[in-house]
N, C-alpha and C positions, 0 to 999 in steps of 0.2 A: 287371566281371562277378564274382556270387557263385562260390566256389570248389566243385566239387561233389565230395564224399566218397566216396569207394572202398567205403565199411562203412557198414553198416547203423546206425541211429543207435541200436537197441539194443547192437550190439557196442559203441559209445566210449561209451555209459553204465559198460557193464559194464568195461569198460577202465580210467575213470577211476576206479569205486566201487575194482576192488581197486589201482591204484596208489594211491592215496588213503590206504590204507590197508596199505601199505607201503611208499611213500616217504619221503622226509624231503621232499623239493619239495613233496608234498601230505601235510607234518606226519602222517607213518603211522610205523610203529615201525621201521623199518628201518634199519640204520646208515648213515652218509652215505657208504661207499665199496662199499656193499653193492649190486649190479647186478640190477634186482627183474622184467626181462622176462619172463625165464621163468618165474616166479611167477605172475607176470599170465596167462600162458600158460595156466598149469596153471588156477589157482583162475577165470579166465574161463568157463566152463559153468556154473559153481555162481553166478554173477552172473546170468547173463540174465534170469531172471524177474523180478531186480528192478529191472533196470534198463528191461523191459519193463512191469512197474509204475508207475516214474515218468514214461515216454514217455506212458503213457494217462494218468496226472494231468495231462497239458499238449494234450492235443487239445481242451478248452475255453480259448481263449485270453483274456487278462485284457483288459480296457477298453483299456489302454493299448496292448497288442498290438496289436488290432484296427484303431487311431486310429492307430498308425506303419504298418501295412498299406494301410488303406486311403490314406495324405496320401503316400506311395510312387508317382509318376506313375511304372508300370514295369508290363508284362506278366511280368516274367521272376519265377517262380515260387518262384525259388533266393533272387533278391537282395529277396523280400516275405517270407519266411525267414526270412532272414539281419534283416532290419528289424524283423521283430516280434520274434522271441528277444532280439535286441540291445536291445527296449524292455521283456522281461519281466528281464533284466536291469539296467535301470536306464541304459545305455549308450548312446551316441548314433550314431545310423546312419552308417558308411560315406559316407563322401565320396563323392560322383557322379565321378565317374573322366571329365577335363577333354576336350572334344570338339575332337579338332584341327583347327587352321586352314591352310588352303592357302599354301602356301609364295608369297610374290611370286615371279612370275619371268618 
């Protein structure tokens, strides 16, 4: 089963744009012992529009999307998601998570 997210997917836009841009983990100018959360904190409101900007450049989803969505035998709405994102990345879908078998006994 797909994991489902606490925040809005415009917040970890905006999350990732400013750690990005102040980490060293995401090559931003910060020094490597320099602790950037509450930065993030702060400068997160001055993000959302744009992070809400790239959210609406991805509601048409690419060829590729579409073809991991649909070859997806799954109702579950999280893990055809999780399948198409993972194909606008280039990335190959999650393992089907193995159907157990009745113990002999």
């Amino acid at each position: 089963m797909t994991h489902i997210a606490a925040t809005s997917p415009i917040e970890r836009i905006a999350r990732v744009l400013v750690a990005h841009a102040l980490s060293p983990n995401g090559r931003g100018d910060a020094e490597p012992d320099e602790v950037v959360s509450a930065e993030v904190n702060e400068r997160l409101p001055d993000e959302l529009p744009r992070a809400a900007a790239i959210l609406r450049a991805l509601r048409e989803p690419s060829q590729e999307m579409v073809t991991a969505g649909n070859a997806l035998e799954s109702a579950d709405a999280a893990e055809i998601w999780d399948t198409m994102v993972r194909a606008a990345l280039g990335e190959k879908p999650r393992a089907a998570a193995p159907i157990p078998t009745p113990l002999a006994g």
